[in-house]
C-alpha positions in Angstrom: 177.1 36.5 144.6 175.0 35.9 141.5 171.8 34.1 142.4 171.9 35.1 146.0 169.2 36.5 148.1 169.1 40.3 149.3 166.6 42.0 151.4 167.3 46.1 151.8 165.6 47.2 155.0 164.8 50.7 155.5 165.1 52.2 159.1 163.2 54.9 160.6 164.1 56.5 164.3 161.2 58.2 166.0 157.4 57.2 166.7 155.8 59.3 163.9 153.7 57.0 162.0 154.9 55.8 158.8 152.4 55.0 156.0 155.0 53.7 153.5 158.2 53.4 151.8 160.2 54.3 148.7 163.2 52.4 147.4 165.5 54.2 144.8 168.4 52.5 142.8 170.6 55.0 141.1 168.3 57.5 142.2 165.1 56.1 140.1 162.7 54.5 141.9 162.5 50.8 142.0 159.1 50.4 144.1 155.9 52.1 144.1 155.1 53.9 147.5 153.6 52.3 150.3 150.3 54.5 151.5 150.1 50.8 154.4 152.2 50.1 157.2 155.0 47.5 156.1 158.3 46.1 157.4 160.4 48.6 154.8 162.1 46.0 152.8 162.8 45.4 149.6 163.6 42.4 148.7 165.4 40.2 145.1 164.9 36.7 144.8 168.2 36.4 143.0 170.8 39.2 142.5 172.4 39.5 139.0 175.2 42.2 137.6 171.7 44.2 136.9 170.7 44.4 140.2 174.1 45.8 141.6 174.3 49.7 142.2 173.7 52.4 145.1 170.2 52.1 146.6 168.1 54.2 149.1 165.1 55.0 150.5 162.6 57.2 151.5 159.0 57.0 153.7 156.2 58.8 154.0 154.7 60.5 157.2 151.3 62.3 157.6 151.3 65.7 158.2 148.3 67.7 158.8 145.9 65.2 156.8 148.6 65.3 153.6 151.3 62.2 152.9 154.6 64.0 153.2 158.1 62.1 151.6 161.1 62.4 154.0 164.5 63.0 152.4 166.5 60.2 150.6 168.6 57.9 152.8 172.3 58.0 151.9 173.0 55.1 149.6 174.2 52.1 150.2 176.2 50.3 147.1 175.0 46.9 146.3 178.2 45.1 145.0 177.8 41.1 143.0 180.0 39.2 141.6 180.1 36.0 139.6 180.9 32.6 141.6 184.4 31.7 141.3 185.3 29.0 138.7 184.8 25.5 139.7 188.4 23.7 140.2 189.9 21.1 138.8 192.1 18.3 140.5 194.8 17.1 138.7 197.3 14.3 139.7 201.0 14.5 138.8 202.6 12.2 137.6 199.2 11.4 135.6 198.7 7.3 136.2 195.8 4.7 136.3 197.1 3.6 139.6 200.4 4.3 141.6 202.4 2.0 143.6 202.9 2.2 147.4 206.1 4.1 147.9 205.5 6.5 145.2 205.8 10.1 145.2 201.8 11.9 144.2 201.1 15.9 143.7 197.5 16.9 143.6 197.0 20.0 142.5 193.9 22.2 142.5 193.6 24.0 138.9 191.4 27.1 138.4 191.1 30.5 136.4 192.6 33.0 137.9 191.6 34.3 140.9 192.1 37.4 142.7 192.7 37.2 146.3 193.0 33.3 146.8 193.5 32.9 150.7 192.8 29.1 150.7 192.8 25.7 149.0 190.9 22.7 150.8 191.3 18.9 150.0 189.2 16.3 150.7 189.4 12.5 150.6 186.2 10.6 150.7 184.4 13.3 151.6 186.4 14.5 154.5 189.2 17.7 155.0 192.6 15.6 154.1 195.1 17.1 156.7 198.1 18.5 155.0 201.4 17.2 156.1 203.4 20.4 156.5 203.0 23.1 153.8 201.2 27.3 153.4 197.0 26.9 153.1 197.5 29.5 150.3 199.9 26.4 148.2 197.2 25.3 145.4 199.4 21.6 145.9 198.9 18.6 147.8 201.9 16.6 148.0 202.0 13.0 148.8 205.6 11.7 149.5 205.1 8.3 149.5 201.8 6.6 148.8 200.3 3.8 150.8 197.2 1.9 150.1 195.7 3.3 152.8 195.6 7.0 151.1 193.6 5.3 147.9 190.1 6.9 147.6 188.2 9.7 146.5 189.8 13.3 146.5 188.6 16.7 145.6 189.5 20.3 146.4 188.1 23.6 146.2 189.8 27.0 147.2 188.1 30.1 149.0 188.9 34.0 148.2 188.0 37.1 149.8 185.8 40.5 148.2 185.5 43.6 149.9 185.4 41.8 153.0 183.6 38.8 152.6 185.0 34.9 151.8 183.7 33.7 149.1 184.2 29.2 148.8 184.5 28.2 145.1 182.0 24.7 144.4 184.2 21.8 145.3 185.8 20.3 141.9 185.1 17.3 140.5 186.8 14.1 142.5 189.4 12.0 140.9 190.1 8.7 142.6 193.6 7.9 143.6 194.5 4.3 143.0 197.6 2.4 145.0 198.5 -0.8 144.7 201.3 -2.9 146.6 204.6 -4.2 144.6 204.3 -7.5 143.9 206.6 -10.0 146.3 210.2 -10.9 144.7 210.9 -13.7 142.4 213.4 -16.4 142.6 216.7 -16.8 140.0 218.2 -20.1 139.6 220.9 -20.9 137.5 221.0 -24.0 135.3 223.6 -26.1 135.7 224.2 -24.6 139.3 228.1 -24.7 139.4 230.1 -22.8 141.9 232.2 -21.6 138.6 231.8 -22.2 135.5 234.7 -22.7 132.5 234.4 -20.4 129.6 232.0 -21.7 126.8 230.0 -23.1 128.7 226.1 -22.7 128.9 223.9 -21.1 130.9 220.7 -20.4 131.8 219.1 -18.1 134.6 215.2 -19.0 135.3 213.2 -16.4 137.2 210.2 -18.1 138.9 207.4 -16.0 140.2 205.8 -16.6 143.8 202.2 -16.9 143.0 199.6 -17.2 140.6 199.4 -13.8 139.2 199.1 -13.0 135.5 202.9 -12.6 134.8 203.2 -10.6 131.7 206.7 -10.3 131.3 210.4 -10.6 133.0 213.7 -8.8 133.3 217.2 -9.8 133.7 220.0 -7.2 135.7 223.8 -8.2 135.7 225.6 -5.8 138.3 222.6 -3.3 138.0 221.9 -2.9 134.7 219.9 -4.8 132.3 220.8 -6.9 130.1 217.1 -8.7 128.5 216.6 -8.2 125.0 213.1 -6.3 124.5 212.2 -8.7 122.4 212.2 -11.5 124.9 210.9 -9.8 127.6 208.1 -12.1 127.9 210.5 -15.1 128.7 210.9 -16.2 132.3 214.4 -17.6 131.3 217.9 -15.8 129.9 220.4 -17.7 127.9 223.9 -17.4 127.4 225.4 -20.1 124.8 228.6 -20.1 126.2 229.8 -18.0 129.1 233.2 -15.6 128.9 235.1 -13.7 131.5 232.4 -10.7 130.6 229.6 -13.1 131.5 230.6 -12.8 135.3 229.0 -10.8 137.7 226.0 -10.4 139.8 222.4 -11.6 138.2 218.8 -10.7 139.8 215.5 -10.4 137.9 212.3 -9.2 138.1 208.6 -9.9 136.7 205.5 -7.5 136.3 201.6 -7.7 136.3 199.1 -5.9 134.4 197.1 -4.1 136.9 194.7 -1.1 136.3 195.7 -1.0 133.0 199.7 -0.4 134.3 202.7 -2.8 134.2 203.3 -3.1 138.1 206.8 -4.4 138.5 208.0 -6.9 141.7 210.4 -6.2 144.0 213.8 -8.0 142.8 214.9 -11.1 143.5 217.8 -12.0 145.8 221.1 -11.6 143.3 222.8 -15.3 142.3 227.1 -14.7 141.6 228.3 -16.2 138.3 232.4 -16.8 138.3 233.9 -17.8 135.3 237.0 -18.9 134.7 239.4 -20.1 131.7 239.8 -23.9 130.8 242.7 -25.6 132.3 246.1 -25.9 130.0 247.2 -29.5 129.4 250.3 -30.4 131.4 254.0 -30.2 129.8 256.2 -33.9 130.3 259.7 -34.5 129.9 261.9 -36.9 129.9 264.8 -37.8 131.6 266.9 -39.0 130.4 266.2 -36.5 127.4 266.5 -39.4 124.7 264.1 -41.6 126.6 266.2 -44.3 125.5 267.2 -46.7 128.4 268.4 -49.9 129.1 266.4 -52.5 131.1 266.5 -51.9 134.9 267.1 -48.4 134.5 264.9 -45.9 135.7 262.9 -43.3 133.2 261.4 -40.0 134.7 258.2 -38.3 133.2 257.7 -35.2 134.8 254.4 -33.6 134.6 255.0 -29.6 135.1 251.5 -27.6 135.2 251.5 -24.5 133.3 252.3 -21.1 135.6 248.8 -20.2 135.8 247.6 -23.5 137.1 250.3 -23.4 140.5 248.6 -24.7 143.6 245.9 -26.9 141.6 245.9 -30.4 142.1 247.5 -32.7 139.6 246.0 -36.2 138.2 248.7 -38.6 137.3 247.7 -41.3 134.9 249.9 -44.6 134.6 250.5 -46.8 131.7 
């Protein structure tokens, strides 16, 4: 590769005694002979694209008193290439920090390549063992992240040129950051009524369990939220006065500001709200009808609850 090293050695069978040695590239010569013994090398300090090209080589023998040149060796091609591209990581989704549980793709992004055979992660400096998954997939995948996969993580990827594997420069390391979810909140509902009668008020308060920096809380009914966006940052939700649609299941959750991402809690335990309709004033009669009576006879005042009220209990008030 370019930069490298490379020493050409030139061979000679036999015992004849060799006073020197000729190196050709292209067929031009790219020493001076030799007229001393020497090892027959030729050697670059660094190889370039200039340096690439057939060589071969040549030595000289004495004959009779006179330096005689044997034949040319058959060449050998010199072949360099460039390094391959330095990677880079990338995490998907892109965040500042990811909570434990959460899926995490690294991927290892280069140029192309020809003849990619292998992609290497590491983790603070060491290998990161794949869990499953081809040595050819330029992924990583992280199903769920736990804080103990947080660290330092880099990659590189190796090919393979006319027979030899070539290792890229390991990329740049990005740092993986995974934080716990914050514990649960409470809900508590204010009044705390088993039911509570149409129109009448309510309030849910959601109390975090700790001192962390809450910045902001959400209220769920059945699932789905029901906080205005602009009162997000109230640990309390208020309904004036409660209907038949105001029943249901309530939770809530907080979030922290943490590595500059809201974190959200796990959610609190759910509270039931049942609502029902006021109860319809009793209908009396009279009996007899006219309520007019004389003294010592009896008058009757029913009290008859109204049908949706059967099986309640009934408060009679005397005069």
């Amino acid at each position: 590769m370019t930069g490298e090293p490379a020493t050409l050695r030139c061979g000679v069978s036999g015992t004849q005694s060799i006073l020197g040695y000729q190196f050709y590239k292209d067929g031009a010569k790219v020493t001076e002979g030799h007229f001393t013994p020497s090892q027959g090398t030729y050697s670059i300090a660094g190889v370039n694209k200039g340096t690439a090209g057939p060589y071969s080589c040549a030595y000289w023998t004495l004959d009779a008193g006179v330096a005689v040149l044997s034949r040319e060796s058959p060449a050998i091609v010199l072949y360099v290439i460039d390094h391959l591209p330095t990677p880079v990581l990338s995490l998907e989704p892109p965040s500042s920090t990811y909570i434990a549980g959460e899926p995490v793709t690294l991927f290892c992004v280069h140029p192309k390549a020809d003849s990619v055979v292998e992609y290497r992660f590491y983790k603070d400096g060491a290998e990161a063992p794949r869990e499953g998954g081809s040595p050819s997939d330029s992924t990583y995948r992280i199903r769920k992240a736990t804080e103990s996969m947080e660290g330092w993580y880099s990659c590189l990827y190796r090919s393979e040129a006319r027979g030899r594997a070539i290792r890229s420069m390991e990329s740049p390391r990005q740092f993986l950051s995974v934080t716990a979810q914050p514990p649960a909140p409470s809900i508590a509902l204010n009044p705390e009524y088993p039911v509570y009668i149409t129109g009448e008020p309510l309030t849910l308060s959601c109390a975090s369990p700790g001192p962390a920096g809450v910045t902001g809380y959400r209220f769920y009914k059945d699932g789905r939220e029901v906080t205005e966006r602009s009162s997000v940052s109230q640990r309390e939700y208020v309904i004036s006065g409660v209907t038949n649609l105001t029943a249901g299941m309530y939770s809530c959750i907080y979030w922290i500001a943490e590595r500059q991402r809201d974190i959200p809690a796990l959610p609190s335990a759910p509270v039931t709200v049942v609502v029902i309709d006021p109860l319809h004033p009793p209908v009396f009669s009279l009996t007899p009808s006219n309520g007019c009576v004389e003294d010592g006879d009896n008058l009757t005042l029913p009290a008859q609850l109204h049908p949706l009220q059967k099986n309640r209990d009934v408060l009679h008030q005397g005069w």
